[in-house]
PDB file of N, CA, C and O in Angstrom:
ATOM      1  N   UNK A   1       0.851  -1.170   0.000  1.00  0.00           N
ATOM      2  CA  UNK A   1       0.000   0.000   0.000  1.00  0.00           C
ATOM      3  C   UNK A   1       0.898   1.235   0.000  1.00  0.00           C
ATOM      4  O   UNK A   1       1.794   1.569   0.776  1.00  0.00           O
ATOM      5  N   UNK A   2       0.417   1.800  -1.061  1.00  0.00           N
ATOM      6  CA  UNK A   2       1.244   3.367  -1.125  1.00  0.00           C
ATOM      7  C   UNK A   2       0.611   4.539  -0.385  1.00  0.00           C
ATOM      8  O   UNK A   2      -0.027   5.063  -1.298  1.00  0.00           O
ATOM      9  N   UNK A   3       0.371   5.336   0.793  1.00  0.00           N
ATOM     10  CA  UNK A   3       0.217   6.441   1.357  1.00  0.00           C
ATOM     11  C   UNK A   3       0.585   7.737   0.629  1.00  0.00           C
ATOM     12  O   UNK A   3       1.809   7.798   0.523  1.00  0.00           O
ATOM     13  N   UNK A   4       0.068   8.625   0.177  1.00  0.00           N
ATOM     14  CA  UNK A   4       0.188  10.090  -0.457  1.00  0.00           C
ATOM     15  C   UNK A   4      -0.196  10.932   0.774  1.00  0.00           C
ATOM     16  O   UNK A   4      -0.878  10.321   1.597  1.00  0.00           O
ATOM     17  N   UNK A   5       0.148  12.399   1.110  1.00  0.00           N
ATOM     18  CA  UNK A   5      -0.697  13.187   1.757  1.00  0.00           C
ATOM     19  C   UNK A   5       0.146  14.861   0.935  1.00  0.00           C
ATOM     20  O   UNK A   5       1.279  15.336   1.010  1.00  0.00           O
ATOM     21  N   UNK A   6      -0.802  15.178   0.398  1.00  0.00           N
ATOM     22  CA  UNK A   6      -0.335  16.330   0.234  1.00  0.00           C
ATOM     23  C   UNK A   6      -0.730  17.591   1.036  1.00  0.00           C
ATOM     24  O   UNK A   6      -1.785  17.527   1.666  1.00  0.00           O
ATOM     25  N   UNK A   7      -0.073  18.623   1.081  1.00  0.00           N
ATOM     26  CA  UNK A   7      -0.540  19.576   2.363  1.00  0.00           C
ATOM     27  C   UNK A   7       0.199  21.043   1.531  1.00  0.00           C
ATOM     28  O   UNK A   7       1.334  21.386   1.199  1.00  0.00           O
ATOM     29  N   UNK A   8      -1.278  21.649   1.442  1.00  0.00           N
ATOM     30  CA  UNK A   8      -0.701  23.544   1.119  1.00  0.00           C
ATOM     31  C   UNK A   8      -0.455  24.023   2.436  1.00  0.00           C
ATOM     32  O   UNK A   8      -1.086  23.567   3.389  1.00  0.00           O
ATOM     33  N   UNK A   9       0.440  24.936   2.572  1.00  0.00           N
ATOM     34  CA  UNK A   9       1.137  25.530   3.695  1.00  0.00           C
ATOM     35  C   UNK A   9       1.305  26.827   3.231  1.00  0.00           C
ATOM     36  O   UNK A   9       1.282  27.187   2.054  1.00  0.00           O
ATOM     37  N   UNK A  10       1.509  27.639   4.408  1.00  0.00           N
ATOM     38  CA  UNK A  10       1.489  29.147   4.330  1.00  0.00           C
ATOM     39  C   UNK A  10       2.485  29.106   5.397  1.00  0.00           C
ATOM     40  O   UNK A  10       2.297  28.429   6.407  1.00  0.00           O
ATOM     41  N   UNK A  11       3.738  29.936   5.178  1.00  0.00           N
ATOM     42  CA  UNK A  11       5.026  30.045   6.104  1.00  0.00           C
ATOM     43  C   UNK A  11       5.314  31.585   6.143  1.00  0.00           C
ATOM     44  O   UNK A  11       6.071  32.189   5.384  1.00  0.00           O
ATOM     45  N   UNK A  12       4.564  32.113   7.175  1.00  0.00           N
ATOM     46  CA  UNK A  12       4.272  33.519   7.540  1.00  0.00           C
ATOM     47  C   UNK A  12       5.854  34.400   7.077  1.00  0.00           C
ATOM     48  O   UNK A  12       6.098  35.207   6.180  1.00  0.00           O
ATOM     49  N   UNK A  13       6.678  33.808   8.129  1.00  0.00           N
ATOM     50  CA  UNK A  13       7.811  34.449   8.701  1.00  0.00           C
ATOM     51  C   UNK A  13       9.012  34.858   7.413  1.00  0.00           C
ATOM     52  O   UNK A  13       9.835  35.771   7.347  1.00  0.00           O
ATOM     53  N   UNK A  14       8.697  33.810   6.540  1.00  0.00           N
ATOM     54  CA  UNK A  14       9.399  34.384   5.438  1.00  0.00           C
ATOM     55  C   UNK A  14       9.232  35.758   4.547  1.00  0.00           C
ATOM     56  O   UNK A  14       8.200  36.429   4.521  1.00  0.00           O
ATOM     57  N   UNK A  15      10.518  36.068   3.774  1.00  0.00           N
ATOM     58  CA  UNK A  15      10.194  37.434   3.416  1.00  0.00           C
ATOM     59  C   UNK A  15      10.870  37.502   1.892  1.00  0.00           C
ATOM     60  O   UNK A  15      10.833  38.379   1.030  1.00  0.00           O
ATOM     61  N   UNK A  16      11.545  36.104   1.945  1.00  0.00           N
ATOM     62  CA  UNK A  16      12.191  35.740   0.841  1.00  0.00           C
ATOM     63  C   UNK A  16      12.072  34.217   0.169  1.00  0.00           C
ATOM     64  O   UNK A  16      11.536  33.358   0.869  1.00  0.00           O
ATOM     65  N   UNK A  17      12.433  33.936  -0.833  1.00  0.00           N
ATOM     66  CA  UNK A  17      12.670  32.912  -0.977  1.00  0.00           C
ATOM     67  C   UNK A  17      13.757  31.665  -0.826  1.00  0.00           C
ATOM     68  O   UNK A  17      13.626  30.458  -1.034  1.00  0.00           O
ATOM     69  N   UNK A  18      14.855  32.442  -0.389  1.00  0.00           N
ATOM     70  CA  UNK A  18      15.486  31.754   0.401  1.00  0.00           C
ATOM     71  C   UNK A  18      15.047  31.533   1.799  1.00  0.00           C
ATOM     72  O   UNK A  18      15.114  30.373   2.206  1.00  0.00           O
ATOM     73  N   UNK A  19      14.655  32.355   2.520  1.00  0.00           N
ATOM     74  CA  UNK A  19      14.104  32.297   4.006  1.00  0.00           C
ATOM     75  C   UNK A  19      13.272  30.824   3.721  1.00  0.00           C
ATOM     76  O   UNK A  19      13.544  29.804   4.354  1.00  0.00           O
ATOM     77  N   UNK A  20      12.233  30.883   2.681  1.00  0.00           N
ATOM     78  CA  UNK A  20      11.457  29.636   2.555  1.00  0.00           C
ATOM     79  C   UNK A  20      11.603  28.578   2.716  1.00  0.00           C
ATOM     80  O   UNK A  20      11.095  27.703   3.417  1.00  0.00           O
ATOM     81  N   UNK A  21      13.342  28.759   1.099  1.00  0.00           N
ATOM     82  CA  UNK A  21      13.837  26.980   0.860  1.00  0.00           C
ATOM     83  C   UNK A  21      14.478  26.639   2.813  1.00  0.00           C
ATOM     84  O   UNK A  21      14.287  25.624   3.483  1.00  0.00           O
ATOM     85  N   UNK A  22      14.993  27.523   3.088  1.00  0.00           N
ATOM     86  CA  UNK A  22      15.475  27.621   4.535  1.00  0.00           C
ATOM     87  C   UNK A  22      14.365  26.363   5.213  1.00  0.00           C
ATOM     88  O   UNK A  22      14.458  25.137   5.262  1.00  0.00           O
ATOM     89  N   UNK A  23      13.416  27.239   5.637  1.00  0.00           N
ATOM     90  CA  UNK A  23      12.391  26.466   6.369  1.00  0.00           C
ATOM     91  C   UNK A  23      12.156  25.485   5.689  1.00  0.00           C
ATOM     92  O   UNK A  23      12.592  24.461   6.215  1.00  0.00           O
ATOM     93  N   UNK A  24      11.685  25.339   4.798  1.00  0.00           N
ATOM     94  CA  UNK A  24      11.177  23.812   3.550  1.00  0.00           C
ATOM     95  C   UNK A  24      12.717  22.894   3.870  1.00  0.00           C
ATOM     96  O   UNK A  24      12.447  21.726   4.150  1.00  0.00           O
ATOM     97  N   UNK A  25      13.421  23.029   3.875  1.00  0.00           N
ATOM     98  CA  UNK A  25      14.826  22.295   3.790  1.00  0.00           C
ATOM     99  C   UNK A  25      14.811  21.646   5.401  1.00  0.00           C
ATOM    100  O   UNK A  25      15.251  20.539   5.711  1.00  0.00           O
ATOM    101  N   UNK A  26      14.235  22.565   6.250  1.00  0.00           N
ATOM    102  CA  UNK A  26      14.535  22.143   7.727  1.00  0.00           C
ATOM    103  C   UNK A  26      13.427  20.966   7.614  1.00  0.00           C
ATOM    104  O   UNK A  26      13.674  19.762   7.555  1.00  0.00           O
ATOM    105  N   UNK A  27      12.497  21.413   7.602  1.00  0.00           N
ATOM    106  CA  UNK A  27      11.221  20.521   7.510  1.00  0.00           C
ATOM    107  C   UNK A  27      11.621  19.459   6.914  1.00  0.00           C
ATOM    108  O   UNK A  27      12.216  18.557   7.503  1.00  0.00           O
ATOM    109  N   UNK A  28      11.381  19.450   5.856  1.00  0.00           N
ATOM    110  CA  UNK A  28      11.677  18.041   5.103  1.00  0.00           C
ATOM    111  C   UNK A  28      12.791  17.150   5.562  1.00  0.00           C
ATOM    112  O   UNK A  28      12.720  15.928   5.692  1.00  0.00           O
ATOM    113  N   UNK A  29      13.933  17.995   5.812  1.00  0.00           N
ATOM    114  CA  UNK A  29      14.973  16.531   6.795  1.00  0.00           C
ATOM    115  C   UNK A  29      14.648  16.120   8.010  1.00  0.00           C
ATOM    116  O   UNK A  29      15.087  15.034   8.388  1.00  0.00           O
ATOM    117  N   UNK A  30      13.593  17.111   9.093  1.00  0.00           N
ATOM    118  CA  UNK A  30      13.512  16.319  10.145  1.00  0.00           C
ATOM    119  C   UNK A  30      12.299  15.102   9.639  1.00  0.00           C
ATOM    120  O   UNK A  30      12.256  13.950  10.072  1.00  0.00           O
ATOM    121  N   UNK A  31      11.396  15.684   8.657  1.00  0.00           N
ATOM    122  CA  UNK A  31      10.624  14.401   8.408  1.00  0.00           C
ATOM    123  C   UNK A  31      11.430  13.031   8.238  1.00  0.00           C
ATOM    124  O   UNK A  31      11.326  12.107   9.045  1.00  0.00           O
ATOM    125  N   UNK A  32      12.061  13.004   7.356  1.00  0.00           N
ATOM    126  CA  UNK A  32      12.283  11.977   6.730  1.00  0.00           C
ATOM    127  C   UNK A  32      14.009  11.321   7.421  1.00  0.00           C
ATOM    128  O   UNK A  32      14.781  10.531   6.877  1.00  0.00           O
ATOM    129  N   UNK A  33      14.177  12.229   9.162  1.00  0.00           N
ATOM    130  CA  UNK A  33      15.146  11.471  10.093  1.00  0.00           C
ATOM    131  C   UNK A  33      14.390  10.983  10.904  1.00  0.00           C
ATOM    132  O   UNK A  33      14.777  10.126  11.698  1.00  0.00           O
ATOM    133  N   UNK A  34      12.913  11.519  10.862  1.00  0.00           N
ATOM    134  CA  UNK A  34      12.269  10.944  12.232  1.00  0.00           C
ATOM    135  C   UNK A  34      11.156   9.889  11.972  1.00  0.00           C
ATOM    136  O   UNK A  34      10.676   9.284  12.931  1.00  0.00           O
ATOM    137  N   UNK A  35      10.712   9.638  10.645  1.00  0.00           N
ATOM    138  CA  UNK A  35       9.789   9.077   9.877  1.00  0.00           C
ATOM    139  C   UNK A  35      10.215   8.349   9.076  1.00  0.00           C
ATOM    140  O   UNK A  35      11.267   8.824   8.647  1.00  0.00           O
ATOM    141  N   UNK A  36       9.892   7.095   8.451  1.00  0.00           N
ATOM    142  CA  UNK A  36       9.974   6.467   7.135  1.00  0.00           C
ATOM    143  C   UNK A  36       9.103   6.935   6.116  1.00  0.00           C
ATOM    144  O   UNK A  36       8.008   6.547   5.708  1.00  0.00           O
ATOM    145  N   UNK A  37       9.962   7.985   5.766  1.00  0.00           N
ATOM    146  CA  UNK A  37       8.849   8.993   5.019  1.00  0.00           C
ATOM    147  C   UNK A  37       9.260   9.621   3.951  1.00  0.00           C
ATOM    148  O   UNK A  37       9.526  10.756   4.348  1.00  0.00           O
ATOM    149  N   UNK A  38       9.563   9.529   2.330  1.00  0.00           N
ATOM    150  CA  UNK A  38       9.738  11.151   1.611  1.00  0.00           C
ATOM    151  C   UNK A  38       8.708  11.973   1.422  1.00  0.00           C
ATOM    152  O   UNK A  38       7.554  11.733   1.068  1.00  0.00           O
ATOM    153  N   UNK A  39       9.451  13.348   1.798  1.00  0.00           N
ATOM    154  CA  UNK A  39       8.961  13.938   1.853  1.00  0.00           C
ATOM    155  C   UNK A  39       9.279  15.547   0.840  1.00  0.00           C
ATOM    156  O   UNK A  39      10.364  16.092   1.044  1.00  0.00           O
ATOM    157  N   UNK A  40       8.522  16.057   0.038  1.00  0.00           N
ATOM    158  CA  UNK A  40       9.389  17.085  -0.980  1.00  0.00           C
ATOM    159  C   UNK A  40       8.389  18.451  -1.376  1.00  0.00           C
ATOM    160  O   UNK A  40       7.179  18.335  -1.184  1.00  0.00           O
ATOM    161  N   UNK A  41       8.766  19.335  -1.758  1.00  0.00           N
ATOM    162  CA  UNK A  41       8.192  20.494  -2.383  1.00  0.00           C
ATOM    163  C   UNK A  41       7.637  20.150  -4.100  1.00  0.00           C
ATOM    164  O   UNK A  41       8.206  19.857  -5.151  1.00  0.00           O
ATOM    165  N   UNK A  42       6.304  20.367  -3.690  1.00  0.00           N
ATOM    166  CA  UNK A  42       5.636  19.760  -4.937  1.00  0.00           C
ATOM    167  C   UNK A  42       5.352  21.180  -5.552  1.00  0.00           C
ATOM    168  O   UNK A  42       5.673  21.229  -6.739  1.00  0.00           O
ATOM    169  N   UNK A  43       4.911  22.173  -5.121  1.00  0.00           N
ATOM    170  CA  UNK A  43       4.059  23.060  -6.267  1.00  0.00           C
ATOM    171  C   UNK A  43       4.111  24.799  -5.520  1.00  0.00           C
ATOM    172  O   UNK A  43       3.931  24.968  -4.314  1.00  0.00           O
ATOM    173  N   UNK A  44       4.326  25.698  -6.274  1.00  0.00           N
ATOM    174  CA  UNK A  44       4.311  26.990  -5.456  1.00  0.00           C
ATOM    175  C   UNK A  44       5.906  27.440  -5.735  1.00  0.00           C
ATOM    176  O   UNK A  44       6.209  28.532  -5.256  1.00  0.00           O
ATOM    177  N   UNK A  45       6.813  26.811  -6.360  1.00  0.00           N
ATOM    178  CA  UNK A  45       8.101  27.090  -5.377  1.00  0.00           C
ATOM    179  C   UNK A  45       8.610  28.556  -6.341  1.00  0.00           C
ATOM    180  O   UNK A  45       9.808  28.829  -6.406  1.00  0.00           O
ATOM    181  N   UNK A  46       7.837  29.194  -6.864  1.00  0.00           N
ATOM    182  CA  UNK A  46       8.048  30.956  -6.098  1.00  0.00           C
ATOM    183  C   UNK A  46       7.118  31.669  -6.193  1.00  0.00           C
ATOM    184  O   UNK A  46       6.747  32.561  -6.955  1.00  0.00           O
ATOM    185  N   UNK A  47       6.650  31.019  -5.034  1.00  0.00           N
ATOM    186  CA  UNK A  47       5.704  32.197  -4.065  1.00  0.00           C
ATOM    187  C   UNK A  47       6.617  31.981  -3.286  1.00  0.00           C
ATOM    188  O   UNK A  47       7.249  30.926  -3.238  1.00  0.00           O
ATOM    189  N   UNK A  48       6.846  33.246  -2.373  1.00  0.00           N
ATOM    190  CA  UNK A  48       7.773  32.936  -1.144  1.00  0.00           C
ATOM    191  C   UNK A  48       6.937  32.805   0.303  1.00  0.00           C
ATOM    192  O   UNK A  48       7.427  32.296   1.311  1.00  0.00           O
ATOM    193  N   UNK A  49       5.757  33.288   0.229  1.00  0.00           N
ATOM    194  CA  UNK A  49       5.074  32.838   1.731  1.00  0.00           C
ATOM    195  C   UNK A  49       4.229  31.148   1.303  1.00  0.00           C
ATOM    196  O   UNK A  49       4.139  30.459   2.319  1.00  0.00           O
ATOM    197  N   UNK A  50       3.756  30.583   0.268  1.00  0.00           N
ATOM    198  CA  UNK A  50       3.045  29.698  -0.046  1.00  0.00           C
ATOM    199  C   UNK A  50       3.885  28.454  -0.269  1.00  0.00           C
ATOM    200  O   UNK A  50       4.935  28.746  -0.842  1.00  0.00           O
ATOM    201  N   UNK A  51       3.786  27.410  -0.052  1.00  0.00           N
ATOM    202  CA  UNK A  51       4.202  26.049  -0.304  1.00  0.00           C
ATOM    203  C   UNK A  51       2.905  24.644  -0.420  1.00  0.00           C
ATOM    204  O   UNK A  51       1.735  24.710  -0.045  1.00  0.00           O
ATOM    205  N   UNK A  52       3.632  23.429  -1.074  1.00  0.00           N
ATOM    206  CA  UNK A  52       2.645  22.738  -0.775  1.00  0.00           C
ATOM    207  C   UNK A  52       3.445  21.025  -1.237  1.00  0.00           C
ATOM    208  O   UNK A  52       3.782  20.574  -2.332  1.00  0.00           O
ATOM    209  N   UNK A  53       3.511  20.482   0.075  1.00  0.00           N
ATOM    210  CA  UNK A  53       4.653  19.949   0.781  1.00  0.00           C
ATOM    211  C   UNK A  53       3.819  18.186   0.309  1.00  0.00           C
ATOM    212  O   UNK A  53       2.708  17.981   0.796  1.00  0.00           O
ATOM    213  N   UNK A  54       4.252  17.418  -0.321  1.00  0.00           N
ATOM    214  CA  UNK A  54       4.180  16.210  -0.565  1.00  0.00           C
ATOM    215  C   UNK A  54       4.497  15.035   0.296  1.00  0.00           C
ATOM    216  O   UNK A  54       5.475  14.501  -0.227  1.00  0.00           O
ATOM    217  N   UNK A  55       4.133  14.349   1.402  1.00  0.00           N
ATOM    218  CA  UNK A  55       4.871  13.058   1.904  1.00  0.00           C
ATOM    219  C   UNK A  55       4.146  11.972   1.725  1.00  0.00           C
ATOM    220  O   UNK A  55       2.939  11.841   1.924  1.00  0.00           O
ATOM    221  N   UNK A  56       5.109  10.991   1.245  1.00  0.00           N
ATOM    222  CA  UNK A  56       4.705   9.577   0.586  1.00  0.00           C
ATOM    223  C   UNK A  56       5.557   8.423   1.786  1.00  0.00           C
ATOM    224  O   UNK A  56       6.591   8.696   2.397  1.00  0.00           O
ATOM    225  N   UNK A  57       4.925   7.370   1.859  1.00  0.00           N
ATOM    226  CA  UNK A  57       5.360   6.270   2.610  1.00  0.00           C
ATOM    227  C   UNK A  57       4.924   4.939   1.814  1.00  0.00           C
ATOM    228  O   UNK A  57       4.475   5.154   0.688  1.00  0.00           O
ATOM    229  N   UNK A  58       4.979   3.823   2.159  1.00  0.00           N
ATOM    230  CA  UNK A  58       4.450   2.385   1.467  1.00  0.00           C
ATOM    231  C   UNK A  58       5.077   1.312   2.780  1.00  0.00           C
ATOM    232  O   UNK A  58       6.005   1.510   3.564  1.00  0.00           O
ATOM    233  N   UNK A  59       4.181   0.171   2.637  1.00  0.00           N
ATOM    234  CA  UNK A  59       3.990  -0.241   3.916  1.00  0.00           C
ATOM    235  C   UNK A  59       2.849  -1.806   2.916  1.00  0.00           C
ATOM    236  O   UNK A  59       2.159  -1.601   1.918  1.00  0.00           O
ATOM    237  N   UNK A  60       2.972  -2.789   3.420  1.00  0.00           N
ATOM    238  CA  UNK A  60       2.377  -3.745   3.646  1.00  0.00           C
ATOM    239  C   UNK A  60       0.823  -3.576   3.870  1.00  0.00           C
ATOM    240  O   UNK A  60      -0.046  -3.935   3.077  1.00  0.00           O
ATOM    241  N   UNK A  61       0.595  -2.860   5.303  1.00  0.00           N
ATOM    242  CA  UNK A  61      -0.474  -2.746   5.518  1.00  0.00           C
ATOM    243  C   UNK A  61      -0.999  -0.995   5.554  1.00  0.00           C
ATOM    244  O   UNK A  61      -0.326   0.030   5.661  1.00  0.00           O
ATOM    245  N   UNK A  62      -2.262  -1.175   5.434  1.00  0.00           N
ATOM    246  CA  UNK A  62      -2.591   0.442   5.118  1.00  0.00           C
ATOM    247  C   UNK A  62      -2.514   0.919   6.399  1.00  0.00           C
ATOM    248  O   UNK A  62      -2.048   2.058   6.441  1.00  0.00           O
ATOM    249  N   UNK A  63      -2.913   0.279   7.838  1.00  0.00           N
ATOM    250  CA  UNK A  63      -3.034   0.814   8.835  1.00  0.00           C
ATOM    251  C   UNK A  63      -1.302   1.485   9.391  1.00  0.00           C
ATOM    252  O   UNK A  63      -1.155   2.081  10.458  1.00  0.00           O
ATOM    253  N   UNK A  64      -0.707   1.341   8.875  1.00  0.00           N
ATOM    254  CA  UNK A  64       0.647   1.327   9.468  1.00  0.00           C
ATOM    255  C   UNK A  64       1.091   3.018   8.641  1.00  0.00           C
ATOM    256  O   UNK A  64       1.708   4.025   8.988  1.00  0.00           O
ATOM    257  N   UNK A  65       0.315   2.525   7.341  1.00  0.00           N
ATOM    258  CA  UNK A  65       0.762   3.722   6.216  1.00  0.00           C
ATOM    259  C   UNK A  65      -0.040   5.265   6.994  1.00  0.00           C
ATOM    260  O   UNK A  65       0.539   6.273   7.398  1.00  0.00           O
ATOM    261  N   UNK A  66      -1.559   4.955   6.996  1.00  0.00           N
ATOM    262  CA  UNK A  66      -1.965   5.977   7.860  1.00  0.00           C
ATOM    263  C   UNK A  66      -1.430   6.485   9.430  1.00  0.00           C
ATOM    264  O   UNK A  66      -1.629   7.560   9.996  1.00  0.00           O
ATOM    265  N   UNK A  67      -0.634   5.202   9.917  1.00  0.00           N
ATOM    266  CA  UNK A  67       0.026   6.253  11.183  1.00  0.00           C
ATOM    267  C   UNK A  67       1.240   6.859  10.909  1.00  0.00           C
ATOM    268  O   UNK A  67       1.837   7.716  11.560  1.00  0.00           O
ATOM    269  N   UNK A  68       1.602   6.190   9.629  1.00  0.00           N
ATOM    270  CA  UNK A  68       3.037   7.435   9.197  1.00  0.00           C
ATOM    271  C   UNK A  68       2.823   8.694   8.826  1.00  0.00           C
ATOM    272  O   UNK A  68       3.388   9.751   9.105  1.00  0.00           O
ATOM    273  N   UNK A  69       1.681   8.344   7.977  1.00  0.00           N
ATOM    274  CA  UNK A  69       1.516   9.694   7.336  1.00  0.00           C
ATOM    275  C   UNK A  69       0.724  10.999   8.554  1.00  0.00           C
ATOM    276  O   UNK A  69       0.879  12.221   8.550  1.00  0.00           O
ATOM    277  N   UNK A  70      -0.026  10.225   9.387  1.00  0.00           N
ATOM    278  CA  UNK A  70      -0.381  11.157  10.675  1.00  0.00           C
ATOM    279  C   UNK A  70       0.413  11.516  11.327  1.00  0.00           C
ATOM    280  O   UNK A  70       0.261  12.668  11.731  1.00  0.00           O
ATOM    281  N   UNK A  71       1.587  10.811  11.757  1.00  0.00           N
ATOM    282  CA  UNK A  71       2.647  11.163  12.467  1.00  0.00           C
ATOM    283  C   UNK A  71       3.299  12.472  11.368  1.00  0.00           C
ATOM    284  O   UNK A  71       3.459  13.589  11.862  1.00  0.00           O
ATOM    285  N   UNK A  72       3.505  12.332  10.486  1.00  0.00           N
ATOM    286  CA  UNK A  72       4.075  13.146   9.770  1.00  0.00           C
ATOM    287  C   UNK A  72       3.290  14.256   9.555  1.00  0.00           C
ATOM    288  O   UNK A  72       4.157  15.098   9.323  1.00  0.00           O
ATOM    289  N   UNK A  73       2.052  14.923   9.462  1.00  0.00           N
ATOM    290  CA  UNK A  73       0.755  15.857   9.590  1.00  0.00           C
ATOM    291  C   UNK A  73       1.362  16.225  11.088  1.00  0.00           C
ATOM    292  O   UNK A  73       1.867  17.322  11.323  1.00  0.00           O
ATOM    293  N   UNK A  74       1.281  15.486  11.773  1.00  0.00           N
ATOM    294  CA  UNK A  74       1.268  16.360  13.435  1.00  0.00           C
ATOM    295  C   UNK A  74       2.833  16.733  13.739  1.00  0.00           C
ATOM    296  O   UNK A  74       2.911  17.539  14.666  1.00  0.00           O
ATOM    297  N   UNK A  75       4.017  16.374  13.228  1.00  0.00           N
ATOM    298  CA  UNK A  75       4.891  16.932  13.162  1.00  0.00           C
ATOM    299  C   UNK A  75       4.901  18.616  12.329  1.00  0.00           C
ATOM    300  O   UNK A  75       5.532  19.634  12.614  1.00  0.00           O
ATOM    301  N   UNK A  76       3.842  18.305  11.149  1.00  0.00           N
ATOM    302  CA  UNK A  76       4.321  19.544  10.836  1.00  0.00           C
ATOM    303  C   UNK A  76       3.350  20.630  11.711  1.00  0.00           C
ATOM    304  O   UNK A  76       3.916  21.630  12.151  1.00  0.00           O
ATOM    305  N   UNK A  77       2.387  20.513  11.884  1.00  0.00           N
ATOM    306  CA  UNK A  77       1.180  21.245  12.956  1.00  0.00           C
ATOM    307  C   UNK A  77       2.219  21.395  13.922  1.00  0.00           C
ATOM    308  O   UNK A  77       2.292  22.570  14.280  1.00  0.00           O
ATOM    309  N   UNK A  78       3.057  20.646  14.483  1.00  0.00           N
ATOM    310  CA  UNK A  78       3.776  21.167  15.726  1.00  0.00           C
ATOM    311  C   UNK A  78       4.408  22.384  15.166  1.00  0.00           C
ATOM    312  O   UNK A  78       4.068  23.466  15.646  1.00  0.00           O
ATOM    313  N   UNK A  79       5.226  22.351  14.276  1.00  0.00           N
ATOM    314  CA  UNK A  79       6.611  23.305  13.412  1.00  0.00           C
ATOM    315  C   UNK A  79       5.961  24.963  13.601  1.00  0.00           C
ATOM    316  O   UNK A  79       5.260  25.305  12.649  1.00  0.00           O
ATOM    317  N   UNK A  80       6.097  25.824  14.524  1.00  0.00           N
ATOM    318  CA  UNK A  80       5.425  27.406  14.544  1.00  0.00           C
ATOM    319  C   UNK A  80       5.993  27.640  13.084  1.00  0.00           C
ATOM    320  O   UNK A  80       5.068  27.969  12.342  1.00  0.00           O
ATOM    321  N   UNK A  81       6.693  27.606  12.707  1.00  0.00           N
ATOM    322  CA  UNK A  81       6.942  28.482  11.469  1.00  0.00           C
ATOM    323  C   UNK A  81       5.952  28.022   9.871  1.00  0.00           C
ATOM    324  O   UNK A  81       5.947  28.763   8.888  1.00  0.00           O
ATOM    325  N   UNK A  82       5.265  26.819   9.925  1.00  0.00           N
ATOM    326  CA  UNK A  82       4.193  26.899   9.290  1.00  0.00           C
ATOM    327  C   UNK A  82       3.021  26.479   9.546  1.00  0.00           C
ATOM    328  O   UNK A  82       2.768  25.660  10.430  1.00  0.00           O
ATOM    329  N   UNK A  83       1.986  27.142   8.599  1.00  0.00           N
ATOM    330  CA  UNK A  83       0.865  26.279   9.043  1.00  0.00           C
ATOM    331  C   UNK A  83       0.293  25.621   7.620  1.00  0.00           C
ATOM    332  O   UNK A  83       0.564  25.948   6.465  1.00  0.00           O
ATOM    333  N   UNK A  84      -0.609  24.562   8.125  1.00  0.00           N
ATOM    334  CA  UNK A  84      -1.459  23.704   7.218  1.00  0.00           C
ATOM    335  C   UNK A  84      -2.632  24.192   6.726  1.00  0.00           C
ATOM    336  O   UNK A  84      -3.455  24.593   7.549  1.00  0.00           O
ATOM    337  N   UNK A  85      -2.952  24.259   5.286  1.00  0.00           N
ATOM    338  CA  UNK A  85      -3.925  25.030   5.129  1.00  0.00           C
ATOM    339  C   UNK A  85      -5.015  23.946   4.458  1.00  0.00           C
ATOM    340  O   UNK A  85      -6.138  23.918   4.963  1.00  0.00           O
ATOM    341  N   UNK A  86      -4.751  23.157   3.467  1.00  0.00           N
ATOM    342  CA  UNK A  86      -5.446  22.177   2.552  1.00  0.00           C
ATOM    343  C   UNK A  86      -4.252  20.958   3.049  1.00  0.00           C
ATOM    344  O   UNK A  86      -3.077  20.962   3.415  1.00  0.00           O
ATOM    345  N   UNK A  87      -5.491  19.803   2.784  1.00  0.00           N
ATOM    346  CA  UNK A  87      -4.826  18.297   3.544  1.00  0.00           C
ATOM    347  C   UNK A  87      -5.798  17.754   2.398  1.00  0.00           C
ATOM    348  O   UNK A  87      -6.969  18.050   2.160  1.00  0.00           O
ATOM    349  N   UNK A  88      -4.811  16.740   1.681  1.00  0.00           N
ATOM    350  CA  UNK A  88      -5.614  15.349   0.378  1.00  0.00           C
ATOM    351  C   UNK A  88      -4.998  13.988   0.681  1.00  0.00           C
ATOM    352  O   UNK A  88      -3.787  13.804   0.560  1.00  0.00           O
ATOM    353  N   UNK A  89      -5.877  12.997   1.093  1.00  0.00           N
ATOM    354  CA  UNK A  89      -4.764  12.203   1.154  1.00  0.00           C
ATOM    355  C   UNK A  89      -5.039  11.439  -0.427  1.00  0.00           C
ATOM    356  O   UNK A  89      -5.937  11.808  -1.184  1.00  0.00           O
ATOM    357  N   UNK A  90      -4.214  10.479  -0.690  1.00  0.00           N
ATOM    358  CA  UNK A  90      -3.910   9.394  -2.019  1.00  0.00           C
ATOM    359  C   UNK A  90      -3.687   7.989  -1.707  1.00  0.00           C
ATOM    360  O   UNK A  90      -2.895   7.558  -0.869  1.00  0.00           O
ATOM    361  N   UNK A  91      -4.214   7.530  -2.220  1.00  0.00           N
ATOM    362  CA  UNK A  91      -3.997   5.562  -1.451  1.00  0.00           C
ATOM    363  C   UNK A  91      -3.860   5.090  -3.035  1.00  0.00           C
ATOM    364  O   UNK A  91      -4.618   5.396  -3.955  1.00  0.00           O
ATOM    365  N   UNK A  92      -2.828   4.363  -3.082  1.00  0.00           N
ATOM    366  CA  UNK A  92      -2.433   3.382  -4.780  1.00  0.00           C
ATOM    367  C   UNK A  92      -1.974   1.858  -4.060  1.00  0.00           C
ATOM    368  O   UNK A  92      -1.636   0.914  -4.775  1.00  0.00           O
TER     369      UNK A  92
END
């Protein structure tokens, strides 16, 4: 079972687009040190306050796939420097 979750994000604090890849760069490596998870910049990448952040997992069973991919949603809800605006998930 393949897990998708895509997520639009709005990252206030930036003012640039480097400030962004900054934050997007932090994000995405703690996902994918703390998770069995990729995780990448799918769409937006210049707007500098807008993003919209892709993480994929695969797993045997689906139940296992949905606690990665939740674990990975509430990691980023923790992160102050962005927030979650639109959530899709994808099952293949």
């Amino acid at each position: 079972m393949i897990g998708a979750v895509h997520c639009e994000c709005l990252i206030y604090q930036a003012q640039s687009l480097k400030e962004k890849r900054a934050v997007l760069k932090s994000i995405t490596a703690r996902l994918k040190q703390k998770l069995n998870v990729s995780a990448a910049e799918m769409d937006y990448q210049n707007l500098w306050q807008r993003t919209a952040i892709s993480v994929v997992t695969i797993n045997q069973e689906k139940s296992i796939v949905e606690k990665e991919l939740q674990a990975a949603l509430d990691m980023i809800d923790q992160m102050p420097e962005i927030e979650r605006t639109v959530t899709e998930y994808e099952w293949l």
